[in-house]
C-alpha positions as CSV (number, residue, x, y, z in Angstrom):
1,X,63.3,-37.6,-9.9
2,X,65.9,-37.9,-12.3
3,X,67.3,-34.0,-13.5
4,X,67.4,-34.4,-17.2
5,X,63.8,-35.5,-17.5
6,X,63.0,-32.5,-15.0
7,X,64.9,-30.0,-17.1
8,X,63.2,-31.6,-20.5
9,X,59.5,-31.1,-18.8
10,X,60.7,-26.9,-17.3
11,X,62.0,-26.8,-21.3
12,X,58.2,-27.8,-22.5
13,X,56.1,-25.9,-20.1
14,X,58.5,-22.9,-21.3
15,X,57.9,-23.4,-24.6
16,X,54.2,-23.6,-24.3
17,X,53.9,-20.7,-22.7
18,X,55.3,-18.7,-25.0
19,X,53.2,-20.0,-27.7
20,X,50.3,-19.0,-25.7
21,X,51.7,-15.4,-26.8
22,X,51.6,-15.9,-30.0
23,X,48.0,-16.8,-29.8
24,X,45.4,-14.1,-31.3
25,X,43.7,-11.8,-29.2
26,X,40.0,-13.3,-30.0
27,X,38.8,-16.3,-30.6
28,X,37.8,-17.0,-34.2
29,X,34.0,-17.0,-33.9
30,X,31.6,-15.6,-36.5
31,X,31.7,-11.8,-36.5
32,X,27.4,-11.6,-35.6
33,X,28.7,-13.2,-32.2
34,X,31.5,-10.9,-31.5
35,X,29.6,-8.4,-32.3
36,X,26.3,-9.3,-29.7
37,X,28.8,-9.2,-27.1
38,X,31.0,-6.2,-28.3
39,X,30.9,-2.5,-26.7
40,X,31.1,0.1,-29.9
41,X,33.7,3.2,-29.1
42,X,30.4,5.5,-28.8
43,X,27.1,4.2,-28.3
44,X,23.9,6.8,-28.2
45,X,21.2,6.4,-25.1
46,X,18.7,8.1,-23.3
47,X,20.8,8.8,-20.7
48,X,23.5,10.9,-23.4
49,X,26.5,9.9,-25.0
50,X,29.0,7.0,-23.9
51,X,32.3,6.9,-24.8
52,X,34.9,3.8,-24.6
53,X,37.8,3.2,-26.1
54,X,38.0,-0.9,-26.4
55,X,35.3,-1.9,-24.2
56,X,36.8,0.2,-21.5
57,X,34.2,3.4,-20.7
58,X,36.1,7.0,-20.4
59,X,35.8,8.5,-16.7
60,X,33.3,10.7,-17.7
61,X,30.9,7.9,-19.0
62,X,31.7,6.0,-15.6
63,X,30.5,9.2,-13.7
64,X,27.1,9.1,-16.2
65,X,26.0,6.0,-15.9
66,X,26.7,5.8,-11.9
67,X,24.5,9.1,-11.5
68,X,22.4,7.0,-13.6
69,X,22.3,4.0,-11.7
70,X,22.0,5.8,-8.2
71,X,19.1,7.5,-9.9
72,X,17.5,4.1,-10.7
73,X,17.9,3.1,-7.0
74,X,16.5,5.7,-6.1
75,X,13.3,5.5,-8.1
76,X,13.0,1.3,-6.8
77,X,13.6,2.6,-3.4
78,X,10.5,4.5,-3.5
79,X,8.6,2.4,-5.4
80,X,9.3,-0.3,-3.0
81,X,9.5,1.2,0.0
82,X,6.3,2.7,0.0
83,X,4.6,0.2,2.4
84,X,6.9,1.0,5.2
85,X,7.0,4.4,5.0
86,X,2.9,4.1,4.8
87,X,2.6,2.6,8.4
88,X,5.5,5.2,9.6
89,X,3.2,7.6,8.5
90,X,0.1,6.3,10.5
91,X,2.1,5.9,13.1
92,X,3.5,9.6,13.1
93,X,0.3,11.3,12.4
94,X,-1.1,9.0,15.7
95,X,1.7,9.9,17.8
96,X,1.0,13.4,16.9
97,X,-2.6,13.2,18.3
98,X,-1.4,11.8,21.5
99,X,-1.5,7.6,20.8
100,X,2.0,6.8,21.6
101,X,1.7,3.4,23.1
102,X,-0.5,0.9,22.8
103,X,-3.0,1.2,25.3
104,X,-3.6,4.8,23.2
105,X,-6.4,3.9,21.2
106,X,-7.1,6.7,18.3
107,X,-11.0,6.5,17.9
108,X,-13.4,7.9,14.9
109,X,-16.3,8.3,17.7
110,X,-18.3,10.3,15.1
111,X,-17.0,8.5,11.9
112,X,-13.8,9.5,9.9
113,X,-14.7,13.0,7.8
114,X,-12.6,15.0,4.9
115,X,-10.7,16.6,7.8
116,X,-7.3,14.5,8.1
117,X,-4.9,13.4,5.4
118,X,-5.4,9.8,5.5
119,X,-5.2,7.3,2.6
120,X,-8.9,6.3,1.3
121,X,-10.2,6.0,4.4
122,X,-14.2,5.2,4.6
123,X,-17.0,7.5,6.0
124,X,-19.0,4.2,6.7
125,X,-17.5,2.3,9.8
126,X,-16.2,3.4,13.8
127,X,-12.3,3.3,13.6
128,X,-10.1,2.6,16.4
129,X,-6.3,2.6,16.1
130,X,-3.5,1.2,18.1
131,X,0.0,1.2,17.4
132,X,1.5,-2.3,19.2
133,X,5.2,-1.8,20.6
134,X,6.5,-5.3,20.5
135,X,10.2,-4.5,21.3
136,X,9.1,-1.8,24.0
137,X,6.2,-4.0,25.5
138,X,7.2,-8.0,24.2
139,X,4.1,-10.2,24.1
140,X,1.0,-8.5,23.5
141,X,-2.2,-9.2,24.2
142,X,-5.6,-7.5,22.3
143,X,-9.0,-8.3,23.5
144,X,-11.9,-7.7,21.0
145,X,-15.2,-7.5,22.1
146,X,-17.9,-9.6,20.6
147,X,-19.8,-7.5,17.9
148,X,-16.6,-5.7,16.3
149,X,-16.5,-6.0,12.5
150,X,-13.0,-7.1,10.6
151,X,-9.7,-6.0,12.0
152,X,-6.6,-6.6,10.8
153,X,-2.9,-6.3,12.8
154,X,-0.5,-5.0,10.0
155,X,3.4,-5.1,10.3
156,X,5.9,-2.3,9.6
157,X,5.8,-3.0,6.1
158,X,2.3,-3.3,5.7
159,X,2.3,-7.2,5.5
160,X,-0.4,-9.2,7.0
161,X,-0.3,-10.4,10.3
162,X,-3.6,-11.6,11.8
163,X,-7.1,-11.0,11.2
164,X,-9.5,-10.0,14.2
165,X,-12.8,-9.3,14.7
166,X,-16.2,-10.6,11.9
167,X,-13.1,-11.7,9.6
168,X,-10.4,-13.3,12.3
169,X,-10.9,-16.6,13.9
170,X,-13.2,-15.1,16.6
171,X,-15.4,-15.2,14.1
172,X,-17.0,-12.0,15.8
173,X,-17.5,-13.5,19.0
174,X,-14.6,-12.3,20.4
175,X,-11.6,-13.4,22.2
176,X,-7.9,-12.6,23.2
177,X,-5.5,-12.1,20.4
178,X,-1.6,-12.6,21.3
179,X,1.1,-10.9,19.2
180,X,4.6,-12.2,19.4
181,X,7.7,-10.4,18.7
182,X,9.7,-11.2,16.0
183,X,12.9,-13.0,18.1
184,X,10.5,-14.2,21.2
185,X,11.8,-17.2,22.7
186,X,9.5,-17.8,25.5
187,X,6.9,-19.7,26.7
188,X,3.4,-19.3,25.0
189,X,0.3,-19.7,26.6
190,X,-3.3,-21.2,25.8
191,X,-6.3,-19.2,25.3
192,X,-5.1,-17.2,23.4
193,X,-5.0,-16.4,18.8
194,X,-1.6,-16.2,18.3
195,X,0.1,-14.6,15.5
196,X,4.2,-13.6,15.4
197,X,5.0,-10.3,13.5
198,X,8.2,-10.0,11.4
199,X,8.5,-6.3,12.9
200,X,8.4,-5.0,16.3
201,X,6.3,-1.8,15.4
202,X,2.4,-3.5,14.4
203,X,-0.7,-1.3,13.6
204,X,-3.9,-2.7,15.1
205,X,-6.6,-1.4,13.0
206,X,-9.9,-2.3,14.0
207,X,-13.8,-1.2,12.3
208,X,-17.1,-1.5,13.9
209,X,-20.3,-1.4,11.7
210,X,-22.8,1.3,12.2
211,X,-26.2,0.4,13.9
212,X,-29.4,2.3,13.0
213,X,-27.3,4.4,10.7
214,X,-25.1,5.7,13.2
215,X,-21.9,4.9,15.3
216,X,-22.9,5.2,19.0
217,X,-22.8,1.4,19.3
218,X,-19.4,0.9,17.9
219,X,-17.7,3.6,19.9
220,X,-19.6,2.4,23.4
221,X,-18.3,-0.9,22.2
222,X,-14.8,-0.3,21.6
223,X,-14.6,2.2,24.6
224,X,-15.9,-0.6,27.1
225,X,-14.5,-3.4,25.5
226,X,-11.3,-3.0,23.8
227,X,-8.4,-3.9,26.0
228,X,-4.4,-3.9,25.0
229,X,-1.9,-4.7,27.0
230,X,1.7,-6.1,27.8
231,X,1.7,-9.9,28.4
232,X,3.5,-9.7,31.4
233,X,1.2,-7.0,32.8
234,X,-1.9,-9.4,32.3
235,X,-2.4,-9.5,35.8
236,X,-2.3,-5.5,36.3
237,X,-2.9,-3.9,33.1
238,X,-2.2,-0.2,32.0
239,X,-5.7,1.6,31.6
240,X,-7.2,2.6,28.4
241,X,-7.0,5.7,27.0
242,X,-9.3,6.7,24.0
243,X,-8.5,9.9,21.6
244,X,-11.5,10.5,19.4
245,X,-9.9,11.7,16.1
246,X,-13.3,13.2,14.2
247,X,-13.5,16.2,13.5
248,X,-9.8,16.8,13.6
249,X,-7.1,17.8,11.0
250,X,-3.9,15.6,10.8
251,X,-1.2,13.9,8.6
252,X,-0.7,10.6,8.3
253,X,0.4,10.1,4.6
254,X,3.7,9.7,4.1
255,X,6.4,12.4,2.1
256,X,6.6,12.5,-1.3
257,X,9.8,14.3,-1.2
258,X,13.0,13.8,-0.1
259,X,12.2,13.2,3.3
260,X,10.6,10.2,2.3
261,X,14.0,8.1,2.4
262,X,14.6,9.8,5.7
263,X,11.2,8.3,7.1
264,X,12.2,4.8,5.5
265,X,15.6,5.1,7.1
266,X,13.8,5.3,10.7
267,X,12.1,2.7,9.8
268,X,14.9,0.0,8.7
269,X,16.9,1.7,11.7
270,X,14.4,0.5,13.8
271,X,13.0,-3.1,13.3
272,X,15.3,-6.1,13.0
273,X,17.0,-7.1,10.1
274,X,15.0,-10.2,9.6
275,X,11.9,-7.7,8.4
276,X,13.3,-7.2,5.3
277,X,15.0,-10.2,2.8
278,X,18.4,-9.3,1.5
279,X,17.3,-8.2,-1.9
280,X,15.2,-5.6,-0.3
281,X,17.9,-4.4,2.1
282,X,20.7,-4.6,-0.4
283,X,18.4,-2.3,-2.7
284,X,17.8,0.7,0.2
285,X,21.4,0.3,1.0
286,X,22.7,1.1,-1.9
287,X,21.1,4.5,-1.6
288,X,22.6,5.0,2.0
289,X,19.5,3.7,4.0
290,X,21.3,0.6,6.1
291,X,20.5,0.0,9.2
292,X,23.3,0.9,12.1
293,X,24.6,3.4,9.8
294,X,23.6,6.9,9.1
295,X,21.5,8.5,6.4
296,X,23.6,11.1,5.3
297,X,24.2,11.8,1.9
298,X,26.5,14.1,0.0
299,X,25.3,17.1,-2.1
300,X,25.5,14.9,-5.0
301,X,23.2,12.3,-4.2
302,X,20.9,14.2,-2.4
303,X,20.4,16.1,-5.9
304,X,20.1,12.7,-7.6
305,X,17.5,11.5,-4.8
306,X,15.7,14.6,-5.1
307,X,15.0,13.8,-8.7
308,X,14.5,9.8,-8.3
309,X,11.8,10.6,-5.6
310,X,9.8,13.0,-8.5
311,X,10.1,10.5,-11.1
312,X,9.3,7.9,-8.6
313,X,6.2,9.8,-7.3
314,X,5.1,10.4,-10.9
315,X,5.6,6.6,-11.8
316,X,3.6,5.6,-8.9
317,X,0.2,7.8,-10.1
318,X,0.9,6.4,-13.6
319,X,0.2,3.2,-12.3
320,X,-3.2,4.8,-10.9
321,X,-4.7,6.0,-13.1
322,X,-3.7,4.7,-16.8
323,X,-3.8,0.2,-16.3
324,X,-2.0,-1.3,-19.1
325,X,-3.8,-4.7,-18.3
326,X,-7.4,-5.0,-19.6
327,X,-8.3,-8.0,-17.2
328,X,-7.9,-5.5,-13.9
329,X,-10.8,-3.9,-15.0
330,X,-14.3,-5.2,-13.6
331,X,-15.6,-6.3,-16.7
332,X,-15.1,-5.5,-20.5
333,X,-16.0,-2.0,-21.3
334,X,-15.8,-1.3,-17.9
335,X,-13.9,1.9,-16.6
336,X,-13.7,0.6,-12.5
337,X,-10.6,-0.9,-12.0
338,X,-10.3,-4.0,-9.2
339,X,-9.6,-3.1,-5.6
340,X,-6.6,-5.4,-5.2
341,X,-4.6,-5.1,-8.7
342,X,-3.7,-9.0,-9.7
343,X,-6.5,-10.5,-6.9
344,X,-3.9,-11.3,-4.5
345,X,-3.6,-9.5,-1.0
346,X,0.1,-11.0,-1.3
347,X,0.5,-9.3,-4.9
348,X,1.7,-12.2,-6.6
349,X,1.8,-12.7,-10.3
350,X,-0.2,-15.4,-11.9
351,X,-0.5,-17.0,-8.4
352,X,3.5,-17.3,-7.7
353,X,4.7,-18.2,-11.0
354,X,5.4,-14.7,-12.1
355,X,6.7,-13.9,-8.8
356,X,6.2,-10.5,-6.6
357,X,3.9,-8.2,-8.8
358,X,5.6,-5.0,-7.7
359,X,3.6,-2.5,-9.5
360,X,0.7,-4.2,-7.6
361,X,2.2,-3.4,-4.4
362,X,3.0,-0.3,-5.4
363,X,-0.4,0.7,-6.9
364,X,-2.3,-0.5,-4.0
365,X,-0.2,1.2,-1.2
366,X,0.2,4.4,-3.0
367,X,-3.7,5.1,-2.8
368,X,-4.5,2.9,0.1
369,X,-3.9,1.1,3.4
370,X,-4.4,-2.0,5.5
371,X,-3.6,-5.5,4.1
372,X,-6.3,-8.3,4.7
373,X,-7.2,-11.7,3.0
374,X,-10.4,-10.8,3.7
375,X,-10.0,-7.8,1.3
376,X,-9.2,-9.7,-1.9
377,X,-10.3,-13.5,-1.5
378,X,-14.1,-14.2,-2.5
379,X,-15.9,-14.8,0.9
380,X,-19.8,-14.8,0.4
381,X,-21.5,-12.9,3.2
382,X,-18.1,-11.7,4.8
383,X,-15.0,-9.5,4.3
384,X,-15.3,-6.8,2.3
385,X,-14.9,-6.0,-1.8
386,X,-13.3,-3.0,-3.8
387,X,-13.7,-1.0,-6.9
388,X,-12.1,2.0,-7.9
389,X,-13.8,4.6,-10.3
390,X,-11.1,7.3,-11.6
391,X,-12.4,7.5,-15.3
392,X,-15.7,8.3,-16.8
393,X,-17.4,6.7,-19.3
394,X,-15.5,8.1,-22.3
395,X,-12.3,7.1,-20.4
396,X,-11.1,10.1,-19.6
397,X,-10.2,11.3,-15.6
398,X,-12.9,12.6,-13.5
399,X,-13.1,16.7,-13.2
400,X,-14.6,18.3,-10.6
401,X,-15.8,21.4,-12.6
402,X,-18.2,18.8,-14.5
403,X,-21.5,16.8,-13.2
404,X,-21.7,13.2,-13.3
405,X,-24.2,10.6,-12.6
406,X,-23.2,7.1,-12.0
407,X,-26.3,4.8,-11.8
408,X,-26.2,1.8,-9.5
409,X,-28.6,-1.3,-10.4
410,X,-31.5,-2.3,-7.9
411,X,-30.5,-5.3,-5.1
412,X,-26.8,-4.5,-4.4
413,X,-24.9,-7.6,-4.0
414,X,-24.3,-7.1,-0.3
415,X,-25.7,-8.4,3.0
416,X,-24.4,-5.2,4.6
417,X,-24.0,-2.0,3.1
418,X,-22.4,-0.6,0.2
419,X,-21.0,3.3,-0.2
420,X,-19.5,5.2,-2.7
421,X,-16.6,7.4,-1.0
422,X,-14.8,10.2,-2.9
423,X,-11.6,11.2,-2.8
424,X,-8.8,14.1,-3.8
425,X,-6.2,13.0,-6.5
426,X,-3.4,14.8,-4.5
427,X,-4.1,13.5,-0.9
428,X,-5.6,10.5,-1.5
429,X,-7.5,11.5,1.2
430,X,-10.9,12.2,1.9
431,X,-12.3,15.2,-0.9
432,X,-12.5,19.1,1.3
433,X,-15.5,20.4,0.2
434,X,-18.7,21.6,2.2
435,X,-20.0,18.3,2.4
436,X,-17.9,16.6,5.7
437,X,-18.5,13.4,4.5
438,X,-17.7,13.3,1.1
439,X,-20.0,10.0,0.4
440,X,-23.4,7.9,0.1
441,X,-24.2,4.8,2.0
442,X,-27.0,3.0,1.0
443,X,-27.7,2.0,4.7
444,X,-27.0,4.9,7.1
445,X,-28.1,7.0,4.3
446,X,-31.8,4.7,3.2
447,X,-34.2,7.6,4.7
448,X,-32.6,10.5,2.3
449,X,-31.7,8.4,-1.0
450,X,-34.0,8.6,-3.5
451,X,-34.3,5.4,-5.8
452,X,-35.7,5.2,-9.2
453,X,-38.9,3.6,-10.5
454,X,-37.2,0.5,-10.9
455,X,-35.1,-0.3,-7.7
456,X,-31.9,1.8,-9.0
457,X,-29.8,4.7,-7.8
458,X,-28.5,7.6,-9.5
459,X,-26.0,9.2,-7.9
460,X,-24.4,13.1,-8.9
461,X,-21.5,13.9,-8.6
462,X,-20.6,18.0,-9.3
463,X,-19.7,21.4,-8.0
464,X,-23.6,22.0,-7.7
465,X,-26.8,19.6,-7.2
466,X,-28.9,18.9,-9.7
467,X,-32.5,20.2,-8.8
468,X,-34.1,17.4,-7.0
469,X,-31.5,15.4,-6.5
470,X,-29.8,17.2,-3.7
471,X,-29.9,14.0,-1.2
472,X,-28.4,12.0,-3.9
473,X,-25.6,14.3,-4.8
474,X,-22.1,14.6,-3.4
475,X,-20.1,17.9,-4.0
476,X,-16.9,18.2,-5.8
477,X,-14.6,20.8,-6.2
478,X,-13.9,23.1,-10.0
479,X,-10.2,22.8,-10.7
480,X,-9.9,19.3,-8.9
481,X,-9.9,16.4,-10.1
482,X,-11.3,13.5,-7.9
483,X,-11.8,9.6,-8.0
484,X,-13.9,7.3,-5.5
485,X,-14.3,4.0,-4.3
486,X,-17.0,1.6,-4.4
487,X,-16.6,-0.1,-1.0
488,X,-19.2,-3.6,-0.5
489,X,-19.6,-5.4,2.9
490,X,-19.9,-8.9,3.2
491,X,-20.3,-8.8,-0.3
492,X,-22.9,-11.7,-2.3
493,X,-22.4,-14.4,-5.1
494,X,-23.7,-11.4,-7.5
495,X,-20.7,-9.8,-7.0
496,X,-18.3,-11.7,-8.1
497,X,-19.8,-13.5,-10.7
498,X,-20.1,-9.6,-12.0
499,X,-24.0,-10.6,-12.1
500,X,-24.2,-7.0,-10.8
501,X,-21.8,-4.0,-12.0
502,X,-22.0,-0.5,-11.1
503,X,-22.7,1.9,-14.1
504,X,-20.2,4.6,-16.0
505,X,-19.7,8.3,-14.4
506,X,-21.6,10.1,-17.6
507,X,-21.1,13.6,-18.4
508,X,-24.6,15.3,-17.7
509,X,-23.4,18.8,-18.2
């Protein structure tokens, strides 16, 4: 290259760049647009005061709005990890009863009563419990007995795995159910309904119906015929065991303190990364709970977690018990609020196109546990149907120091049974009172109930009976508050054509 045109082009870049400097310091645009995208020197928020000086925040406003935005993690962090610290929970408050492997099966022999802390559970069918080990024990195989009403196998975040049982593809007959683990490479065999979890711990939680009004048959038949066992211990599998859990006090609810992040952080530190997508991790990581490290925070964010967790806790019974969405309710003018907020079991938003519906998730799991298709999708003559009552008529929550009746119309829409369970506010559990099962089935309880003169039945709900309606009355508690579910197996057309609609809980005195 010749030199002078060289030095000519250096002289020219040169020059450019030093009219670049001489350049002003904004683009001339229309002073609404620099002003959208503009940060004022103080600027007044919820949060207090922030300061700047040119767009640039002052070290005390960085300090703010971090403790502010560690706060906000915190409050999603509970919000979404409620599901996994749910199952942890279960699977605590088993292991405390003795079931710590899978072939220790937690039973309700005598039906599930008021005594343990366990979220909405039903007075109506024989529970048996199993906690599946898939890291521990690889390849697992259940066998259900023929007879056993709908089971579901759950992951450690509560997400569906397979159904079992009246609702699974045995149809009720049943058969031999193989759970994979997560990174199983192997071989897998016929005969067998297989299913592979995303986590390694699964909860196996299986219901048997009541026969004559009572549970003999369901226990016989998950004592006899329930088996669970490592694949590769088909040929020589560990016995049974069978803890009958009625009439015993336990805990299987998770925290809502700050030792709920420590039971989410067992949890993540436990099951493979895979479980969780990155968004998910990336959001309990920010607030320390990564798996392979420790959870450990300073005094700082301990403080700040300590107040995300209240806020958090609070924001999850908002979402209880005041819906901002007319259509979950059951029907116009209705107070009973849908089972599964949004109809999906997957809580999606407009089927998919508004995406996860997070305060679904978190409504449901907050009050509630086990997570079935069969819960949520219409199937005439199967599955099972949900309504919650936590307002009267007038719309205002239900108090125990009151009486209510709630009047159910003649023919309910069910080729089972339908109950009415009721439950404390703060537990979510069972309600204490003198009554051990808090409830009215319209099967095992036929011989008591007393209907009206036209097929209906009042129900009373109060600190005291009613004269002469004592078999139709379940206690309360003065100074409570409570709420209950209408539960409907194998629910009818009637039902969800809202053909048939429970009444409103009306203030009698």
């Amino acid at each position: 290259m010749n030199r002078s045109y060289f030095r000519a082009g250096l002289c020219t870049l040169i020059a450019f760049a030093a009219n670049l400097t001489c350049l002003p310091a904004v683009a001339q645009v229309s002073e609404e647009a620099l002003e959208s995208i503009s940060t004022p020197d103080q600027v007044e928020t919820s949060i207090g005061t922030l300061e700047f000086f040119d767009g640039i925040p002052s070290r005390e406003t960085a300090k703010l709005l971090y403790d502010n935005l560690d706060f906000l993690r915190g409050v999603e962090t509970f919000l979404n990890g409620i599901p996994a610290a749910s199952v942890e929970g279960l699977r605590l408050g088993q292991e405390s009863l003795g079931g710590e492997s899978s072939n220790q099966v937690v039973i309700f022999d005598q039906l599930m009563d008021s005594k343990p802390l366990f979220l909405t559970g039903n007075t109506d069918t024989v529970y048996a419990s199993a906690f599946l080990d898939l890291q521990k024990d690889g390849p697992t195989v259940v066998e259900i007995p023929p007879k056993t009403g709908p089971g579901t196998v759950n992951d450690a975040y509560f997400r569906f795995v397979i159904d079992t049982g009246s609702a699974g593809p045995d149809k009720g007959e049943g058969g031999k159910y193989l759970i994979l683990p997560p990174d199983y490479e192997g071989p897998v065999p016929d005969g067998y309904f297989t299913a592979r979890s995303t986590s390694y711990v699964n909860w196996l939680i299986l219901r048997g119906f009541l026969v004559d009004g009572k549970p003999d048959f369901s226990s016989n038949l998950f004592r006899t015929g329930l088996k669970i066992y490592p694949l590769a211990k088909a040929g020589d599998p560990p016995a049974m065991e069978f803890i009958n859990a009625s009439n015993t006090a336990f805990n299987t609810v998770h925290a809502n303190s700050f030792e709920f992040f420590e039971e989410l952080h067992s949890v993540i530190e436990r099951e493979p990364i895979a479980m969780l997508d990155p968004e998910l991790r990336g959001l309990f990581a920010s607030v320390g709970i990564q798996k392979g490290k420790p959870f450990a925070p300073d005094d700082r964010m301990k403080k700040i977690l300590t107040d995300a967790v209240a806020v958090a806790n609070g924001t999850a019974r908002a979402l209880l018990w005041y819906e901002r969405n007319d259509a979950e309710f059951l029907a116009e003018g209705s107070h009973w609020k849908k089972g599964f907020v949004g109809d999906s079991w997957e809580y999606l938003r407009d089927e998919g196109m508004g995406g996860r519906h997070l305060d679904a998730r978190t409504h449901f799991y907050y009050f509630a546990t086990v997570n079935t298709p069969a819960m949520a999708m219409k199937l005439i003559g199967a599955g099972s149907q949900y309504a919650w009552g936590y307002l009267d008529s007038e719309g205002d929550y239900l108090d125990g120091g009151k009486t209510y009746k709630l009047n159910l119309p003649k023919i309910p829409p069910v080729e089972a049974f339908l109950s009415v369970v009721v439950y404390d506010p703060q537990t979510r559990s069972e309600l204490q009172t003198g009554q051990p099962f808090p409830a009215k089935n319209n099967v095992r309880d036929e011989d008591t109930l007393v209907y009206n003169d036209d097929g209906s039945l009042d129900l009373y709900f109060g600190p005291k009976a009613p004269a002469g309606w004592e078999a139709n009355w379940i206690q309360t508690v003065p100074g409570k508050g409570w709420f209950s579910l209408l539960r409907l197996y194998s629910p009818t057309e009637a039902w969800f054509d809202r053909e048939w609609l429970p009444g409103e809980f009306e203030i009698v005195e």
